[in-house]
VOPAGU-2260 file (C-alpha; in pm, 1 decimal, decimal comma):
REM VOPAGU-2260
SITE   aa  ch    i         X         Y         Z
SITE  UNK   A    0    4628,4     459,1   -1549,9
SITE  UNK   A    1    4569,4     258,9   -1235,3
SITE  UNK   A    2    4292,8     462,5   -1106,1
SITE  UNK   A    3    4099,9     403,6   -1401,5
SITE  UNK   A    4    4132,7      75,0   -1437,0
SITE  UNK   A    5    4044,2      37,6   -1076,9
SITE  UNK   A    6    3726,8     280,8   -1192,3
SITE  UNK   A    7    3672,8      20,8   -1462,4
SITE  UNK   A    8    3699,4    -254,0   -1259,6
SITE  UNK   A    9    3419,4    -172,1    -988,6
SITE  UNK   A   10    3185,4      10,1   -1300,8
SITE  UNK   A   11    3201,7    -298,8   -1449,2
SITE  UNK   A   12    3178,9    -542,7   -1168,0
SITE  UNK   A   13    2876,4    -358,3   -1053,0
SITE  UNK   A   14    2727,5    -416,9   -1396,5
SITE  UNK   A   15    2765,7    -755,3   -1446,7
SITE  UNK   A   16    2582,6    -816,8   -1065,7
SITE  UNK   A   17    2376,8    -540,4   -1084,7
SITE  UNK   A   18    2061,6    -597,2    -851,1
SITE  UNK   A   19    1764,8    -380,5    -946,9
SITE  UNK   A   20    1576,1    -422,2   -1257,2
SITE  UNK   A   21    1702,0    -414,1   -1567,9
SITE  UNK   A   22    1491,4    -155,6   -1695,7
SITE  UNK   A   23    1678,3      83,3   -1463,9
SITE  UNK   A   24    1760,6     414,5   -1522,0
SITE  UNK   A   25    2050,6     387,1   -1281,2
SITE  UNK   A   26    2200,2      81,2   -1541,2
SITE  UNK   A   27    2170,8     331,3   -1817,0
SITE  UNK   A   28    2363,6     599,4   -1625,6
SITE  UNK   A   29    2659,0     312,4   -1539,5
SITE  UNK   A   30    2648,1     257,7   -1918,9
SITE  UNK   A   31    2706,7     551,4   -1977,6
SITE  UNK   A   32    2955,8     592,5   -1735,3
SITE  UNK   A   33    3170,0     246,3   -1853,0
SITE  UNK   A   34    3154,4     453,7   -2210,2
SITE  UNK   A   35    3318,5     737,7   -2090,1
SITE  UNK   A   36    3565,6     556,3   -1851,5
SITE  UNK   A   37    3677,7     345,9   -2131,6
SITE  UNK   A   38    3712,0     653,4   -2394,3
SITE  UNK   A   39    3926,7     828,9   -2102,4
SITE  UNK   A   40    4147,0     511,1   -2080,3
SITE  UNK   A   41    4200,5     562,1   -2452,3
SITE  UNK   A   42    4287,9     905,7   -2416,4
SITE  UNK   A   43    4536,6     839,4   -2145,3
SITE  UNK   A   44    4717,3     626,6   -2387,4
SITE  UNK   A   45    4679,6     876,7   -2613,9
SITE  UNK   A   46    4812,7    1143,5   -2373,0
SITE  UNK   A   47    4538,7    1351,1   -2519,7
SITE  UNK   A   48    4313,1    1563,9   -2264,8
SITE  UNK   A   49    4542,0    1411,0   -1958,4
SITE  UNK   A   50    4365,4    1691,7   -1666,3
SITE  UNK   A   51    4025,1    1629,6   -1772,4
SITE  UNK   A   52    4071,3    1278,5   -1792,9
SITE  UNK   A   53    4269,6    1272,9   -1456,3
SITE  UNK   A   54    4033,0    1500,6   -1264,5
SITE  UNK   A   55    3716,8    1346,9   -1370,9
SITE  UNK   A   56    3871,1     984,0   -1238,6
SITE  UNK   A   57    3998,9    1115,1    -939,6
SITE  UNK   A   58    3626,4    1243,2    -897,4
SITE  UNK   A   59    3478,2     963,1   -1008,6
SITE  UNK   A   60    3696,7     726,9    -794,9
SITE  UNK   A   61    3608,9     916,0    -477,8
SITE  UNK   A   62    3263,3     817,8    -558,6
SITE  UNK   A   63    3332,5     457,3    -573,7
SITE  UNK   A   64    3544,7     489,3    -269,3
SITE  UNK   A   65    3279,7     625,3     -29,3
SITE  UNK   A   66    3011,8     325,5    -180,0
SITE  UNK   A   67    3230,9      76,7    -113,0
SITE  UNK   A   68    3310,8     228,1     224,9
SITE  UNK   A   69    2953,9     196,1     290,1
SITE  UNK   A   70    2922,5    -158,7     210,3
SITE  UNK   A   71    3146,0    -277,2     409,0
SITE  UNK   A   72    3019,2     -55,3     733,7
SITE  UNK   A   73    2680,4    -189,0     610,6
SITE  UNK   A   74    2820,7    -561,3     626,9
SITE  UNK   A   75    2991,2    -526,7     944,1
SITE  UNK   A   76    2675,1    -281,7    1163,9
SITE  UNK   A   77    2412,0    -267,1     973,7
SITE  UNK   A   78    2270,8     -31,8    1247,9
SITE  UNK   A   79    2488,5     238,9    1161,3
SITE  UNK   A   80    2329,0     318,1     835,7
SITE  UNK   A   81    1984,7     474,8     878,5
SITE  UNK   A   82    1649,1     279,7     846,0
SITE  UNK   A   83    1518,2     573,4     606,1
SITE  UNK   A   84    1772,8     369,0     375,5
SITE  UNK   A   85    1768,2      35,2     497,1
SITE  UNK   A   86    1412,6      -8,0     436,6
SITE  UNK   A   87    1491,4     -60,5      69,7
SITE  UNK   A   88    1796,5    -334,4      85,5
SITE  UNK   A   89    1690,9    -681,7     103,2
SITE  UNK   A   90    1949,8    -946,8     124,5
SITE  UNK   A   91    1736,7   -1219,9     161,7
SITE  UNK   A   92    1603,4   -1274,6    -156,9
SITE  UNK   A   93    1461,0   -1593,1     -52,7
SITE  UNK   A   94    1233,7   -1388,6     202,4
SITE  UNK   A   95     847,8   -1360,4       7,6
SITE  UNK   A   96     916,0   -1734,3     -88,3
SITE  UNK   A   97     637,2   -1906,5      98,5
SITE  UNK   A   98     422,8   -1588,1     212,6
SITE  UNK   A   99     110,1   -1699,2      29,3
SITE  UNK   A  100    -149,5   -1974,8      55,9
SITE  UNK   A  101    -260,2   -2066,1    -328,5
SITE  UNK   A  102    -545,8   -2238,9    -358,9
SITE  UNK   A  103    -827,2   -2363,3    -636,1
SITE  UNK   A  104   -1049,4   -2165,5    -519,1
SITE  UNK   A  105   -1211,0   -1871,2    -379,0
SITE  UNK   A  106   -1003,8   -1623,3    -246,4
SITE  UNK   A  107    -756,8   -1819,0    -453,8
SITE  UNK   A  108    -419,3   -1595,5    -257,9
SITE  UNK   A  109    -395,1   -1568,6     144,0
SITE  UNK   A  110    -120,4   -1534,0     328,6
SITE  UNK   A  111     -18,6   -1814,1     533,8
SITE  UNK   A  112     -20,9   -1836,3     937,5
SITE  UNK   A  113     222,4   -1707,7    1173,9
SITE  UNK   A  114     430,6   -1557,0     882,1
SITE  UNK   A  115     604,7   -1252,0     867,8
SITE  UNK   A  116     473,4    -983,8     609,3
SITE  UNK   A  117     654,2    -723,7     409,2
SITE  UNK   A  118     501,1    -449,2     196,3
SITE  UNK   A  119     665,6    -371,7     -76,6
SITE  UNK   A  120     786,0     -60,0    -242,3
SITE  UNK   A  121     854,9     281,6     -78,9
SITE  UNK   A  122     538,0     435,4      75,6
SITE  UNK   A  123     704,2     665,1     332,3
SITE  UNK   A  124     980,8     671,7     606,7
SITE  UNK   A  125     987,3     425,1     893,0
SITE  UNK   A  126     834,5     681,9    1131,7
SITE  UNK   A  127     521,9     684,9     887,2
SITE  UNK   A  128     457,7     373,7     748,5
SITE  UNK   A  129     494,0      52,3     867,1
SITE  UNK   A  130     609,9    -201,2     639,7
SITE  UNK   A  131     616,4    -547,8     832,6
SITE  UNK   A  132     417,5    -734,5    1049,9
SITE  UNK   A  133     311,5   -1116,5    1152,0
SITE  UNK   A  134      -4,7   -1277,6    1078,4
SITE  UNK   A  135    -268,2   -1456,1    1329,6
SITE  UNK   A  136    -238,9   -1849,1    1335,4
SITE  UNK   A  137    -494,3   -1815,2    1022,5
SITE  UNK   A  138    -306,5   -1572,6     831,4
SITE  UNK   A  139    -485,5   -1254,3     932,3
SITE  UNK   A  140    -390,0    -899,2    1094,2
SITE  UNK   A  141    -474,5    -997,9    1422,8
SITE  UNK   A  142    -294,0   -1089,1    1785,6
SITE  UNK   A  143    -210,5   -1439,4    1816,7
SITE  UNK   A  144    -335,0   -1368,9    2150,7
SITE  UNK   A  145    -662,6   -1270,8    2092,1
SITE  UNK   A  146    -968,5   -1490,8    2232,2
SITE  UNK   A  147   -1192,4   -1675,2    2037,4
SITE  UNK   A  148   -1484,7   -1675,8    2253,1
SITE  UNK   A  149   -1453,5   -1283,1    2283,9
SITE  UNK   A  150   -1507,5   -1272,7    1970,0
SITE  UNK   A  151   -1866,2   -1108,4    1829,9
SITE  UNK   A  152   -1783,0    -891,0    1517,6
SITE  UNK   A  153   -1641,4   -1001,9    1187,4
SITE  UNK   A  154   -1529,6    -712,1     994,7
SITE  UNK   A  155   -1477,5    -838,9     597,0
SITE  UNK   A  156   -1255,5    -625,3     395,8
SITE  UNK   A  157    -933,1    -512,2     159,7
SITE  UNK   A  158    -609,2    -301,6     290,3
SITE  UNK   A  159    -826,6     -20,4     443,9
SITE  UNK   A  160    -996,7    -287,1     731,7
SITE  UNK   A  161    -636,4    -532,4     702,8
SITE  UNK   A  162    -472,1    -170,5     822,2
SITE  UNK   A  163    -206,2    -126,5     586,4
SITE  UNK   A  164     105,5      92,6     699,8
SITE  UNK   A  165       3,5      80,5    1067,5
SITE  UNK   A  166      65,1    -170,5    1364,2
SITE  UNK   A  167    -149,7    -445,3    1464,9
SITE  UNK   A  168    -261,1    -263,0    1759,4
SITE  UNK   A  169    -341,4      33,4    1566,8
SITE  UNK   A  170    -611,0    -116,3    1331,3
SITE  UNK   A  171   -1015,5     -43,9    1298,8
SITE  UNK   A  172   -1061,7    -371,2    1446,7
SITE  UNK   A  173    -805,8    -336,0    1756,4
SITE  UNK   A  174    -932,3      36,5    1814,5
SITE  UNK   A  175   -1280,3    -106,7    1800,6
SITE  UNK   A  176   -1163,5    -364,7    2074,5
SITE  UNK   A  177   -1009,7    -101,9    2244,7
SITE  UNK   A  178   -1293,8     124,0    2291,0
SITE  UNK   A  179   -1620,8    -106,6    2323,5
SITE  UNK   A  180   -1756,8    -425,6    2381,7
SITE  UNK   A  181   -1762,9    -514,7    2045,5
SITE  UNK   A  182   -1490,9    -773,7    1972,1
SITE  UNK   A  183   -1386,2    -812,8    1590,8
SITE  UNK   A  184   -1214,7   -1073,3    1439,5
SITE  UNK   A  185    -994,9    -868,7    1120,4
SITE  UNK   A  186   -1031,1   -1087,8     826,6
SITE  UNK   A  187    -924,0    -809,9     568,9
SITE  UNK   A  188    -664,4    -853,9     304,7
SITE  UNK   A  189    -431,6    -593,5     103,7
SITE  UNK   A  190    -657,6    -630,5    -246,8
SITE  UNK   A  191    -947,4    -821,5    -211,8
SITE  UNK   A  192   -1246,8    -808,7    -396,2
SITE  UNK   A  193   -1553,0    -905,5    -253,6
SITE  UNK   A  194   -1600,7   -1219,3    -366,8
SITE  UNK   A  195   -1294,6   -1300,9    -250,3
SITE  UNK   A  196   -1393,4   -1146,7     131,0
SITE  UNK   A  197   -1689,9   -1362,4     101,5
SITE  UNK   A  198   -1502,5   -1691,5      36,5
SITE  UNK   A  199   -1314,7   -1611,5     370,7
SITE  UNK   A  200   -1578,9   -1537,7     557,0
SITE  UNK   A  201   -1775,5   -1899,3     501,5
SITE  UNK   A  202   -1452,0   -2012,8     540,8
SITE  UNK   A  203   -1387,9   -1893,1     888,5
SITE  UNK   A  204   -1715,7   -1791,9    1017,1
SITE  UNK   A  205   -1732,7   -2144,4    1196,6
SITE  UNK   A  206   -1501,6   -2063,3    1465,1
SITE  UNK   A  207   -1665,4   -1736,8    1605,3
SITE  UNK   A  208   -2003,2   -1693,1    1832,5
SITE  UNK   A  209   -2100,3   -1382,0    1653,7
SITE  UNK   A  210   -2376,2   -1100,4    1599,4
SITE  UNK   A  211   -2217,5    -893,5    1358,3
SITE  UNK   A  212   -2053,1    -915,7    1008,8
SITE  UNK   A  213   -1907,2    -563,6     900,0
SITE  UNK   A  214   -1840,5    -554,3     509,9
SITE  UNK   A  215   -1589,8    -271,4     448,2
SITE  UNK   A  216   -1563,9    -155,5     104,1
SITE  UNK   A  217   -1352,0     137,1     -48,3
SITE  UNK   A  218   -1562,1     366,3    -311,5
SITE  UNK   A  219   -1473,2     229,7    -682,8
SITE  UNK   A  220   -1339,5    -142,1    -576,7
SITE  UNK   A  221   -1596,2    -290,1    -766,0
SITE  UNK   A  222   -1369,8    -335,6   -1043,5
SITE  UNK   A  223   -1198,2    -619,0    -903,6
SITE  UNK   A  224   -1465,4    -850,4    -994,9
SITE  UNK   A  225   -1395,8    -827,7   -1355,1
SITE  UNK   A  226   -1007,8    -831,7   -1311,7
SITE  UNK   A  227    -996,5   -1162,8   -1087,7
SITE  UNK   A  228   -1293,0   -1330,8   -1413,5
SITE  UNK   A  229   -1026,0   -1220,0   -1632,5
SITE  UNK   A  230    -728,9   -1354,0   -1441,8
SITE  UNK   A  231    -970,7   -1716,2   -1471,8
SITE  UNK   A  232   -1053,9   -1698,7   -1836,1
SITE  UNK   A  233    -698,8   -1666,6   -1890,9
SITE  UNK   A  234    -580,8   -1946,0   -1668,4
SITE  UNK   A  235    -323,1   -1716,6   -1511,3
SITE  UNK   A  236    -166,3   -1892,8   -1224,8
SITE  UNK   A  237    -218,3   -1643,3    -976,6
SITE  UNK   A  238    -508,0   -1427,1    -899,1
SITE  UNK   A  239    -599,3   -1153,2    -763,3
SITE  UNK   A  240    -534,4    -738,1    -752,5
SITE  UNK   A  241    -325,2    -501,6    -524,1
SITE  UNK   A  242    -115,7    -556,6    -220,8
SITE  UNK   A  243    -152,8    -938,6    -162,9
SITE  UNK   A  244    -122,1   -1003,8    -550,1
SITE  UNK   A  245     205,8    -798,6    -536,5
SITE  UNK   A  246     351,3    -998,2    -263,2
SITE  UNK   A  247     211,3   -1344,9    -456,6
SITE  UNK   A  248     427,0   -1271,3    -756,2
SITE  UNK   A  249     752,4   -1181,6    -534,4
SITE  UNK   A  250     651,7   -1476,1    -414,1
SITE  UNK   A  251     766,3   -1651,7    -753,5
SITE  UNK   A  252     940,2   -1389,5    -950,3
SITE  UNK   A  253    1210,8   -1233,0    -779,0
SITE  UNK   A  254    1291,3   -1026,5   -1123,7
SITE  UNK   A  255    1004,1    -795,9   -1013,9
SITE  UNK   A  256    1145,3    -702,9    -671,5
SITE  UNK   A  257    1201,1    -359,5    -634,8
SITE  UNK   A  258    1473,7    -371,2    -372,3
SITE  UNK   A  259    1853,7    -348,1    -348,3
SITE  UNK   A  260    2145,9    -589,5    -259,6
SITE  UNK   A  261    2369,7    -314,1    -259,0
SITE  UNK   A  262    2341,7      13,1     -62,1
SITE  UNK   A  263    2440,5     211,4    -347,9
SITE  UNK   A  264    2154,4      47,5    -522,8
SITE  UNK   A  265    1941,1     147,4    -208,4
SITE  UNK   A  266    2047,6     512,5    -185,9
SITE  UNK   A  267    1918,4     510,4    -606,2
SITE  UNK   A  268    1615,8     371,9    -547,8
SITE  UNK   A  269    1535,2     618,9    -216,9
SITE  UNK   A  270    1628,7     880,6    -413,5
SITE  UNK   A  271    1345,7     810,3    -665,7
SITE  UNK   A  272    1081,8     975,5    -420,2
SITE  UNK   A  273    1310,9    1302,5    -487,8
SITE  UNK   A  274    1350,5    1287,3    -843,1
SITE  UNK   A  275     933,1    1242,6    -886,3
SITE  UNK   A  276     852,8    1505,8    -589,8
SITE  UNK   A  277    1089,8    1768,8    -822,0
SITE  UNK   A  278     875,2    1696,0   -1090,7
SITE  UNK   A  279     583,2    1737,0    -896,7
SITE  UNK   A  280     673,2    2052,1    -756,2
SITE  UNK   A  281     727,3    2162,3   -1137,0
SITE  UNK   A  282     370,7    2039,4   -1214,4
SITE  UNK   A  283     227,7    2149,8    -861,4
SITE  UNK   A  284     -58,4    2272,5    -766,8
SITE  UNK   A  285    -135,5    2570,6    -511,0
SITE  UNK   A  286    -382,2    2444,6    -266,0
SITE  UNK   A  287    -542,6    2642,0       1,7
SITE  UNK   A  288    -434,1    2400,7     271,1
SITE  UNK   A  289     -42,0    2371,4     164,4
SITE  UNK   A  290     -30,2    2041,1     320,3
SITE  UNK   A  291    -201,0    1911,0      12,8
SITE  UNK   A  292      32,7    2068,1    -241,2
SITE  UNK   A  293     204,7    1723,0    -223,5
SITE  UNK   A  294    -115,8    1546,3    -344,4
SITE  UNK   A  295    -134,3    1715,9    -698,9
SITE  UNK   A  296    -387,6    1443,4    -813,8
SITE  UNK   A  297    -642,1    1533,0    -596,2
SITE  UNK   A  298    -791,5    1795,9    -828,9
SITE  UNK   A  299    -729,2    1589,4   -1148,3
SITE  UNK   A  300    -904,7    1249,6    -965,2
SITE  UNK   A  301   -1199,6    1468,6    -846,8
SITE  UNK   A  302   -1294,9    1701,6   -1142,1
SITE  UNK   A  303   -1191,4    1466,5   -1431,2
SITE  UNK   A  304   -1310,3    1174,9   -1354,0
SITE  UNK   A  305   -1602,2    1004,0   -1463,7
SITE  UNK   A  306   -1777,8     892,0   -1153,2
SITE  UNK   A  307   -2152,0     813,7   -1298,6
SITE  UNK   A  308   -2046,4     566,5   -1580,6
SITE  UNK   A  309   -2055,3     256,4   -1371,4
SITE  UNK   A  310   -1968,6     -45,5   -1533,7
SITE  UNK   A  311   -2313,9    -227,2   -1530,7
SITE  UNK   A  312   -2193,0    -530,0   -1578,0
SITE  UNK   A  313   -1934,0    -545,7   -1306,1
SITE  UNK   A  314   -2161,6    -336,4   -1063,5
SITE  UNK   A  315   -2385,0    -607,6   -1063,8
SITE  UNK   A  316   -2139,9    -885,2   -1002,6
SITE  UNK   A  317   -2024,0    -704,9    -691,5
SITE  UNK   A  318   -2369,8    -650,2    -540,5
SITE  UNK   A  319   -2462,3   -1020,5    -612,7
SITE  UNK   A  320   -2167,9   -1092,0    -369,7
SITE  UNK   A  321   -2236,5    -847,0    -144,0
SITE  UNK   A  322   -2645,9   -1027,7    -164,5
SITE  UNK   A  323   -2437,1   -1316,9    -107,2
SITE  UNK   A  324   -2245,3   -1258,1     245,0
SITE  UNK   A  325   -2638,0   -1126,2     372,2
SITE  UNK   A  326   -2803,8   -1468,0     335,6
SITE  UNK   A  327   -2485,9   -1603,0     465,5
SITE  UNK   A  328   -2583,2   -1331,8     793,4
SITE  UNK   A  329   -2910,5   -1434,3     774,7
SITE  UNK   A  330   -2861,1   -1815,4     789,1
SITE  UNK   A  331   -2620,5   -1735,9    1086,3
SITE  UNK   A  332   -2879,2   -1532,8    1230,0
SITE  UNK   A  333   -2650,6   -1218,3    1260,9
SITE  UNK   A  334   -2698,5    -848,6    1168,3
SITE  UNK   A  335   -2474,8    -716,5     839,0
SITE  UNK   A  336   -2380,3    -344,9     829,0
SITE  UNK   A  337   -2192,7    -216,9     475,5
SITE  UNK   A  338   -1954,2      22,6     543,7
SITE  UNK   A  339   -1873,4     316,0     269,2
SITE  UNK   A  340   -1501,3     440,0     227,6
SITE  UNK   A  341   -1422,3     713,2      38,2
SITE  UNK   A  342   -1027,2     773,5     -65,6
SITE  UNK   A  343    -772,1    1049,6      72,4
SITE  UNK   A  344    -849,9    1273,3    -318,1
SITE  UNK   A  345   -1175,2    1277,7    -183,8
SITE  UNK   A  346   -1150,4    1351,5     207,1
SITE  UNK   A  347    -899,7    1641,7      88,5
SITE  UNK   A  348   -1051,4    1793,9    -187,3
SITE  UNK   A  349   -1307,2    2062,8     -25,7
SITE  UNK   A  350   -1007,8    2161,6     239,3
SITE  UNK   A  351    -759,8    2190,4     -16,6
SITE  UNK   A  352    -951,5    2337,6    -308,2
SITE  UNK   A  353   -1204,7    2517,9     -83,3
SITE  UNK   A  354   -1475,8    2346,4    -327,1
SITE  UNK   A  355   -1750,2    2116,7    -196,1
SITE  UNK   A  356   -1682,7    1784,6    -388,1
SITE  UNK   A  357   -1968,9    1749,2    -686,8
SITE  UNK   A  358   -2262,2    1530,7    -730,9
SITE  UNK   A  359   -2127,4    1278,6    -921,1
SITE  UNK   A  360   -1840,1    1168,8    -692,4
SITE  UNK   A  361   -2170,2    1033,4    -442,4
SITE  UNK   A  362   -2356,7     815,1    -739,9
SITE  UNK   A  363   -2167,5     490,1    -677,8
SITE  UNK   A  364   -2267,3     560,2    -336,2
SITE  UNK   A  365   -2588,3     643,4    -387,1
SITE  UNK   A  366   -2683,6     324,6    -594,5
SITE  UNK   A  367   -2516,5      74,3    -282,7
SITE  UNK   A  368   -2718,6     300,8     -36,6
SITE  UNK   A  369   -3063,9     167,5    -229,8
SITE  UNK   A  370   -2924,5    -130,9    -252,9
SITE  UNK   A  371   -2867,2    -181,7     123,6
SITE  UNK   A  372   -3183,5     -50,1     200,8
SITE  UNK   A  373   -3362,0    -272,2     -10,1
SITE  UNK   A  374   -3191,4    -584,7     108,4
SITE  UNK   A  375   -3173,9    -474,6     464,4
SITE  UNK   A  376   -2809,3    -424,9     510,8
SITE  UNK   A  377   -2752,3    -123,5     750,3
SITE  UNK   A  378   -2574,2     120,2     551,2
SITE  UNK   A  379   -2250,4     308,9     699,7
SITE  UNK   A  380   -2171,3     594,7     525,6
SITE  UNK   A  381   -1801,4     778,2     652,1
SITE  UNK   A  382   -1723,3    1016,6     440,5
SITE  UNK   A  383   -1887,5    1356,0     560,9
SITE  UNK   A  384   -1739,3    1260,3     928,2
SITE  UNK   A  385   -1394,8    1243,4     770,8
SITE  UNK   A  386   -1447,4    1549,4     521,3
SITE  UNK   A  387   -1612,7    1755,5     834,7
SITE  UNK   A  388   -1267,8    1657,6    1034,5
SITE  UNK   A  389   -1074,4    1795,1     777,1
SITE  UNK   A  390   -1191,9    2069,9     729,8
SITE  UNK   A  391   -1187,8    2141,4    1101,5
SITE  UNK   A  392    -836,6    2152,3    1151,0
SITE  UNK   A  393    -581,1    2441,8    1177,1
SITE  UNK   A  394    -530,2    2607,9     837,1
SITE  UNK   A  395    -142,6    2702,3     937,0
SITE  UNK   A  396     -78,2    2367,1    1073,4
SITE  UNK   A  397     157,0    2347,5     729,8
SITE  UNK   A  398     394,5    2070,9     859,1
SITE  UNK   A  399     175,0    1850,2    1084,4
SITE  UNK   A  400      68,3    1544,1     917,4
SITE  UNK   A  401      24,6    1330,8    1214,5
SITE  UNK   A  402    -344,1    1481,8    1264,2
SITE  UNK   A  403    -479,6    1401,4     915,4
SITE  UNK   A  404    -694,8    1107,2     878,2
SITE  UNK   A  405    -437,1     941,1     594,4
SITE  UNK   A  406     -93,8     824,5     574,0
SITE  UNK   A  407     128,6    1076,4     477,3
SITE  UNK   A  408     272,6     907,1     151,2
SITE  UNK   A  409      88,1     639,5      92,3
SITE  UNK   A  410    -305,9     667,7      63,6
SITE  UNK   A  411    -454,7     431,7     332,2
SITE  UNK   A  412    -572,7     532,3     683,2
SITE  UNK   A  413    -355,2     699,9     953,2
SITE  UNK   A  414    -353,8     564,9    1295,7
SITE  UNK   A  415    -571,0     862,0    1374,7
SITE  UNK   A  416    -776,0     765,9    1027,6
SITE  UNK   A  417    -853,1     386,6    1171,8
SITE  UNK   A  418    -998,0     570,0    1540,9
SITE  UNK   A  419   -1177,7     784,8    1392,6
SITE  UNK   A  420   -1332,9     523,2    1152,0
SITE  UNK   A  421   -1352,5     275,7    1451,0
SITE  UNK   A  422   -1596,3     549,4    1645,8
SITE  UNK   A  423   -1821,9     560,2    1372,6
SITE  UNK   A  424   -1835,1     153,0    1340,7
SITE  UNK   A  425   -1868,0     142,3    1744,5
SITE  UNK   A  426   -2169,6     390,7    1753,1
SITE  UNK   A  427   -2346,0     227,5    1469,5
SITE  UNK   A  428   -2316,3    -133,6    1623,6
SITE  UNK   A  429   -2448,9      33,6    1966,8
SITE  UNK   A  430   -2752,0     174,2    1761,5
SITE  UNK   A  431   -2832,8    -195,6    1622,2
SITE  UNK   A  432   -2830,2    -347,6    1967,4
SITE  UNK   A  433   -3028,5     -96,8    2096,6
């Protein structure tokens, strides 16, 4: 009788302060689990079905035993318990309270100076991904260190130029610094449109001597023109799409945080990679290079997609900003370069279906190309380089992520990804100068 009222007791407890969302399946599963504790209390006093009842407590109790054992070893060395897990416990839930700059106006979300930056949600182990860093005394992936008058390149851009999941030091902008004479100033944010990249750049142009201004644009982002209009017609407080919107509301909603108080909590929500990569593996996909198999939505984003259908409407908002950050160029008397992104589906698709990827995936492409040339943007197109690289590399290579241009979870640029990207940049700005 004791042991399950002690069962009942922690079930319960754990309930009532339960830290994840409530739209948890792991709440539905202690439910369940208070509903069967409760009938086996009955049937105790009943003396009906005493060994089940007693061996499934004594299970269940061991359970709760080695969780609580954890807490407290988690409470007292945090150390101890691995970062694979710790990376989804936050204590602090006061910590994405002031992260963001809101403002009236164009980019309407930044995040603020000198302030520590955590990305959200699982996108790989620590060894992958990295999920904090500490912005510039404006609020940008930069070192504080970094000199002002050195400065001759502004690169404009969303998560791909901010370098999301790497290190500071391991950006386009810092390999760019690295490698040439070309000094850029990283003014990219996680989810920015390019109106909002625009509003930045007049903002801080002013403080930089420069000759360049490198717009970076991922193919398809176009789309965040109409969602940001939207956001404004509909007065919503805050605006804006992606990584620095995400942060914004855990900014002011702490009910959306996907993160644990609890390690038990922590060890459910780590385990939710696992559950979705069995049911991937039931849905898989056979790819030439196996490497891919855990990308099944390569084929799906490539062949079933409707790439020529451009949203006219939007389209044309995005290349009036675009038109916009050129006569900004020109009245700074400064050369503009576009640069063209393509995503991992598309890098990967010819190495892991053996396929060449089909017409239609180039026609966004193909419009901005006129565009550029017409307006006299130098154009910066990526995406063969980073297909031919691919499709260079070691077929039986099966485990070795570490040499493909992506993250391995999460779909931005690998360390590797931003050098090779940086090369291209630094031999287009030499052929300008020349």
């Amino acid at each position: 009788m004791k042991l399950i009222l002690f069962n009942l007791l922690v079930t319960s407890s754990y309930i009532i302060f339960f830290d994840l969302s409530r739209n948890s399946y792991l709440l539905l599963l202690l439910y369940g689990l208070i509903t069967i504790l409760i009938i086996s209390f009955l049937f105790k006093i009943k003396n009906f079905l005493l060994n089940s009842v007693e061996i499934f407590n004594i299970i269940y109790a061991s359970f709760i035993s080695f969780f609580l054992f954890l807490e407290v070893v988690f409470f007292f060395k945090p150390s101890i318990i691995p970062s694979n897990l710790t990376i989804f416990i936050d204590r602090d839930k006061n910590f994405y309270n002031d992260k963001i700059e809101f403002l009236n106006n164009l980019p309407y979300v930044k995040f603020k100076p000198n302030t520590e930056i955590r990305i959200r949600y699982f996108r790989g182990n620590p060894n992958e991904f990295e999920y904090t860093w500490t912005t510039d005394n404006f609020g940008f992936k930069n070192n504080n260190d970094i000199n002002f008058n050195d400065i001759n390149t502004i690169m404009l851009g969303d998560s791909f130029t901010e370098g999301f999941g790497v290190k500071i030091n391991d950006t386009i902008s810092s390999q760019i610094a690295k490698k040439s004479s070309f000094k850029p100033y990283n003014l990219g944010v996680q989810g920015y449109s390019v109106s909002q990249m625009r509003a930045v750049y007049e903002k801080y142009k002013t403080n930089f001597n420069y000759n360049f201004v490198i717009l970076n644009y991922l193919a398809g982002t176009y789309t965040r023109e109409q969602i940001i209009e939207n956001q404004i017609k509909n007065k919503e407080k805050i605006k804006g799409v992606g990584g620095i919107f995400d942060v914004a509301i855990a900014s002011v909603n702490e009910e959306v945080r996907d993160s644990a108080f609890f390690v038990s909590s922590a060890i459910w929500i780590s385990t939710k990679f696992l559950r979705n990569n069995i049911v991937s593996k039931i849905k898989s996909i056979d790819y030439d290079d196996k490497r891919m198999n855990i990308y099944p939505e390569i084929k799906f984003d490539i062949e079933n997609k409707d790439y020529k259908n451009l949203s006219k409407d939007n389209f044309s908002k995005f290349l009036n900003e675009v038109k916009k950050i050129k006569a900004i160029s020109n009245i700074d008397n400064t050369q503009m370069i576009f640069v063209h992104y393509i995503n991992r589906s598309m890098t990967y698709y010819q190495r892991a279906t053996g396929k060449s990827l089909p017409n239609k995936v180039y026609h966004e492409r193909k419009a901005i190309k006129q565009f550029c040339e017409k307006n006299n943007i130098y154009f910066l197109d990526i995406s063969e380089d980073l297909i031919n690289y691919v499709l260079k590399l070691k077929m039986d290579d099966r485990e070795n992520y570490n040499d493909l241009p992506f993250l391995k979870r999460d779909a931005h640029l690998s360390p590797l990804g931003n050098v090779i990207v940086a090369d291209l940049i630094i031999n287009k700005l030499k052929q300008i100068k020349e």
